[in-house]
N, C-alpha and C positions, 0 to 999 in steps of 0.2 A: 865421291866414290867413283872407282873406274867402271865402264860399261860390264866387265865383266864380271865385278859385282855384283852389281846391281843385278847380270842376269841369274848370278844363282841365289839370289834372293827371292823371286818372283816364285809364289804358291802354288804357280799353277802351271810349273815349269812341266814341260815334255808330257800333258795329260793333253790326251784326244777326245774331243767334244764334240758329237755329231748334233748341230744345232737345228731342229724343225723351225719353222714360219707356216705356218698356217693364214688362211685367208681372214685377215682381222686388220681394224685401222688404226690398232697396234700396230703391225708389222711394220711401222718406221721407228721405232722404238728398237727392234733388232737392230739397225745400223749399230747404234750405241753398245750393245752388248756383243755382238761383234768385236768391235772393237778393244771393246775393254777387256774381254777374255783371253784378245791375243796380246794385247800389251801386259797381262798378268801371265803370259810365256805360254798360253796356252794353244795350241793347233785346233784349230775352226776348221770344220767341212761342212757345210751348209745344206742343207735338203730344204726343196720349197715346192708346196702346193702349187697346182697348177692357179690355182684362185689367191694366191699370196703376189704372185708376177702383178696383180693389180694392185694391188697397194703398196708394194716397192722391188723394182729393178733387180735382175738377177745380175748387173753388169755392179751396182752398187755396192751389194754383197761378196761378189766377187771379189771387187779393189781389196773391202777390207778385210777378207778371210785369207787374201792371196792363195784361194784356190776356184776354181770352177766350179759352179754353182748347180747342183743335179737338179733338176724335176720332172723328167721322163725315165721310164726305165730302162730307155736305150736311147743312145743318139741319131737323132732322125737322120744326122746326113753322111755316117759313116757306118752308124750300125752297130757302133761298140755299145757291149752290156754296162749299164749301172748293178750291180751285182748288191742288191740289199744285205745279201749274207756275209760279203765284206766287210760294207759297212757295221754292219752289226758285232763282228766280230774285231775290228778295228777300234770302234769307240769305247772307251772308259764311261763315260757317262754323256746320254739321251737327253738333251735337254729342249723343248718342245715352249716356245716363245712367242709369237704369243700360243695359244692354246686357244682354240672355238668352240663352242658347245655342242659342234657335229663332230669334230675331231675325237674328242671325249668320250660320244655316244661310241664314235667305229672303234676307239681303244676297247671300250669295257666289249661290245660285243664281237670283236674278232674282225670285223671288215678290212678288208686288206686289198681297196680298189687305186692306190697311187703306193708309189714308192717308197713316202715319209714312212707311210703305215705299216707299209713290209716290211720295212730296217727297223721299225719298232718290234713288229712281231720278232722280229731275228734277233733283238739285239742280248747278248747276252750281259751287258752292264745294267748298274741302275738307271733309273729314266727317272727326270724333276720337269713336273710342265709347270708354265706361270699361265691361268688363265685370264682373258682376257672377252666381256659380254657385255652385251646390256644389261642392268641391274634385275631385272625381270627373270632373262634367259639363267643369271646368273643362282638367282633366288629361289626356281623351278626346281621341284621334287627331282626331274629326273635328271636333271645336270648335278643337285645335289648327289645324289645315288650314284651315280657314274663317278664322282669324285672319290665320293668314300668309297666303293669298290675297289677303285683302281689304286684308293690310298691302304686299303686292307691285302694285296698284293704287292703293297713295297713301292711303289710310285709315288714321289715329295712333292708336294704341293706347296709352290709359293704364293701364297695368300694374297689374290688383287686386291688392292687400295680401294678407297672412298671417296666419290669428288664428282664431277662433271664429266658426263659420258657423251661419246659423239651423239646421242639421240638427244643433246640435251638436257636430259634427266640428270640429278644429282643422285649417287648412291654407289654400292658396291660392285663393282667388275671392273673398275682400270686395271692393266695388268701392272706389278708391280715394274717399278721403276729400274733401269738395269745395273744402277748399283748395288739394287739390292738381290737382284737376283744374281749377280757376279758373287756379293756376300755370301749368299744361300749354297753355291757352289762349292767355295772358298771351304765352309764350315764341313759340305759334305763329303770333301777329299780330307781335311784335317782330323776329322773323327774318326774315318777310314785308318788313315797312317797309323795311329797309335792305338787305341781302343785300350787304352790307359786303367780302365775298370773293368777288363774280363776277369773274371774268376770270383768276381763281387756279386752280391746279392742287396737289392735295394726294394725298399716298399713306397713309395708314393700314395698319397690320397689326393683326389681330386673333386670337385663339384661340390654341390650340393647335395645336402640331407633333406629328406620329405618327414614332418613330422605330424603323424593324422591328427585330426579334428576329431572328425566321424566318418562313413565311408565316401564324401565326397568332399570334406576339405582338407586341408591342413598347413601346415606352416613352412616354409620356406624360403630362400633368399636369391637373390641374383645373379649367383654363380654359376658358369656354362660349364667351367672346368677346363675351358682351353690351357691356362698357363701350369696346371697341372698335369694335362695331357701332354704339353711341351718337352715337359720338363721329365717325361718317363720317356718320350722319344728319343731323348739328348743323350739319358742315362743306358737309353737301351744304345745308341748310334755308339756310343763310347766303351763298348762291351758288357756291361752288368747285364745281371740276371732281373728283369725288374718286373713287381708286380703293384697293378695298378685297384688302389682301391676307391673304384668311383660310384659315386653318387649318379642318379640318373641325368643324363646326357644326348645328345642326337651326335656324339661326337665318334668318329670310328676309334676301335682300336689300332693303335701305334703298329710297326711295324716292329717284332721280337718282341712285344708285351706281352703279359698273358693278366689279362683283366678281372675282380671278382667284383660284380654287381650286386651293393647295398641299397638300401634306402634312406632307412632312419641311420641317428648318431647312435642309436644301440648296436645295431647291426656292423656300421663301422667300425664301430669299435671293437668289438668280436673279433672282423675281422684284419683288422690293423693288429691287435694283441697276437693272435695266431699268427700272421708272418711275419712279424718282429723276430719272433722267435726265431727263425733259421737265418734272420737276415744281417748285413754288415752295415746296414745304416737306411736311415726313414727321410722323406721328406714330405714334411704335414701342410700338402697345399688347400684341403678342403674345406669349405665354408660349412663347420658344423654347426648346428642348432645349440646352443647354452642352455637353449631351454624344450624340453616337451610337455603337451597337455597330460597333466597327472592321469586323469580318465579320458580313454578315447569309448564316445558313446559309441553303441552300437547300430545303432538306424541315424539318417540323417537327421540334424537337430533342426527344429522346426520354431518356425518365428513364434513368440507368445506375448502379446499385448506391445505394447508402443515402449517398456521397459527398455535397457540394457541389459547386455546380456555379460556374466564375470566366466573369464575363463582360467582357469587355475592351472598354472605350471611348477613345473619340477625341475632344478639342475640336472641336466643330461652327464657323463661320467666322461671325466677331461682324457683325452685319447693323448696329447701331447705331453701332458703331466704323467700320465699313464708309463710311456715311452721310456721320458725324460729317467723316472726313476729303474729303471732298466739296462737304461742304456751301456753303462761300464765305458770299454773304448770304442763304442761303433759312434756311427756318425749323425747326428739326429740335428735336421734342418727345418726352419718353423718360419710363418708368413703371420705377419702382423697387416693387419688391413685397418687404419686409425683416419679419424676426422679431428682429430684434435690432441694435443701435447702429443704428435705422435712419435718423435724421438727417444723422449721419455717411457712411453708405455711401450715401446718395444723393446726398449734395454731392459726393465722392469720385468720383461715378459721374458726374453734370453736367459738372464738370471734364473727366474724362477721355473722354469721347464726345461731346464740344463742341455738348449741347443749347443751349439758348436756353432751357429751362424742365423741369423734370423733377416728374412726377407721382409722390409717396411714398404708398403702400399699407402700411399697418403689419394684420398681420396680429391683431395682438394687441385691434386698435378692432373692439369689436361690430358686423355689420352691413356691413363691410369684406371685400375680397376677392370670393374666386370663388363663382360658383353664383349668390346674391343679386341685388334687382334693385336695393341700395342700395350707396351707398359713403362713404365716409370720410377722405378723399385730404387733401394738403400739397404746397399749389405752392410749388416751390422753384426760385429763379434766382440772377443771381449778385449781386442785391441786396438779395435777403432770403426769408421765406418766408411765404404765408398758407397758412394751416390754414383750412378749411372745414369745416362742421360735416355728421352723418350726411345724407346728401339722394340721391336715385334717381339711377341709371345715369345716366338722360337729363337731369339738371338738373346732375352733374359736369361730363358733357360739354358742356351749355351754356358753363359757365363756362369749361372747358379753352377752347372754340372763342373766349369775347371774350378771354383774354389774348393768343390768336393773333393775334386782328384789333389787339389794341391795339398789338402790335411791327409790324404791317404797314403799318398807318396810324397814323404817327407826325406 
């Protein structure tokens, strides 16, 4: 292929990325992303903490942005302004790499004492931080808070990784890796360009169902509802109208979702049935209950002699089967979560609940399933199946949301 090809192939051709570095031991991890940004055709303008200069060179950054590297708001030996309202107005998309848990705190509350922070206030693009902590700082209610705030304002969060942190400690706050935040990039100009599903109306469920005991127990399962969440992000980022019917959650809502907050699988049901109705197609990610306690006592049940105790349940009312026979030409998508013949029980299941496509969850593939921010899924329809190899919550749900568009737009 000639060079010139090749250059107008590149994704991320003629888009300006005002990239933050923050003071984190991350920031030699920027070099990487740097780089790979511009070689995906992209124009780098670099902003760096006065406290990032320690942990790597503005001369470094320099080379590979091929531009000059700001971190004062003027130039101390000539005088000229760093103008943040340029910047701001210049960049297409904020993206902020590594990310520290004080950088976080001065986004959510406004501080505005260095220059990164001002071209942030200024900027009129989206903004994607990847952050970057100790597992603790990370873990912390108020870094959590500050995430979700700033995630309930439209701010993309690429999800840090899991593994061996400079304090030693193993756990959550490596910042991700720069390919995957070049990917996270990539996806969030691609969704931009087309928005392939405006005019569409989708319902999504997510999480889990609580289904009482008495007023202090009840039944439940291990789903957070992350790759349901995902996957109403993806749909919303792609233009649908989407509404999110989740289950209790610590998870923000998405950014263009409008969410309705159940409980039980009755509830959901309810309300999954009511916006079917006006909608153009469902996708049934929530871990509902099959079963609830026929009688929920009313005061808590109280231990009686050294016996067992029998608790008696009811088939709860299939929301997917519910759907399925509804359906006509809209587009109804279903998640099979199996430990065993799981091939089988999903095609078994696509059949009988008349998806259009059914997502297989094999609990037994590493990295799959609940809690994690990764997954390991097998789209399955009624002409065959692709398996997809281990990739993040939010890069499933990408792919879930093109096979949607590709049966809408035939």
């Amino acid at each position: 292929m000639c060079p010139m090809a090749d250059q107008m192939t590149r994704p991320l051709e003629g888009r300006h990325i005002l990239l933050g570095i923050t003071g984190s031991i991350a920031a030699y991890k920027a070099a990487m992303l740097c780089r790979l940004l511009v070689r995906e055709g992209a124009e780098v303008q670099v902003v760096m903490t006065a406290l990032a200069k320690e942990f790597i060179t503005p001369l470094t950054m320099a080379t590979l942005s091929r531009r000059p590297i700001l971190v004062e708001f003027f130039d101390p030996e000539n005088g000229a302004w760093n103008s943040h309202v340029k910047l701001g107005e210049w960049a297409d998309l904020m993206l902020i790499a590594p990310v520290t848990a004080n950088t976080l705190a001065k986004m959510t509350g406004g501080v505005a004492d260095n220059l990164l922070l001002t071209s942030y206030l200024s900027a009129r693009c989206p903004v994607m931080v990847a952050p970057a902590m100790d597992l603790d700082m990370y873990a912390h209610y108020t870094t959590q808070r500050n995430l979700a705030e700033l995630q309930a304002h439209g701010v993309k969060i690429v999800e840090p990784g899991s593994g061996e942190l400079a304090s030693g400690l193993e756990g959550k706050g490596r910042m991700a890796e720069p390919e995957e935040i070049v990917e996270a990039v990539k996806a969030h100009f691609a969704a931009d360009k087309k928005k392939a599903l405006a005019g569409n109306h989708f319902v999504v469920t997510a999480g889990a169902t609580i289904e009482p005991i008495d007023p202090v127990r009840y039944i439940t399962n291990h789903s957070t509802g992350k790759m349901g969440y995902a996957i109403a992000e993806a749909l919303a980022a792609h233009g649908a109208r989407v509404t999110l019917v989740s289950g209790r959650t610590a998870l923000a809502v998405p950014p263009g979702v409008d969410r309705v907050d159940v409980l039980t699988a009755e509830e959901m049901y309810q309300a999954a049935v009511e916006a079917f109705a006006e909608a153009d197609g469902a996708v049934m990610c929530a871990a509902v209950a099959d079963y609830t306690p026929r009688e929920v006592a009313a005061e808590k049940i109280k231990k009686q002699g050294e016996g067992d105790m029998t608790l008696t349940l009811r088939r709860t009312q299939d929301i997917a089967a519910r759907l399925g026979t509804a359906k006509g030409a809209r587009v109804l998508v279903g998640f099979a979560l199996e430990t065993c013949d799981e091939q089988a029980h999903a095609e078994e299941k696509l059949a009988k609940k008349n998806f259009d496509f059914i997502v297989l969850n094999s609990l037994r593939d590493a990295g799959a399933g609940f809690r994690g921010d990764t997954n390991k899924v097998t789209l399955i329809d009624a002409a065959g199946s692709e398996e997809l190899p281990l990739l993040s919550k939010r890069e499933v749900a990408e792919r879930i949301v093109e096979k949607i568009e590709s049966i809408i737009i035939k």
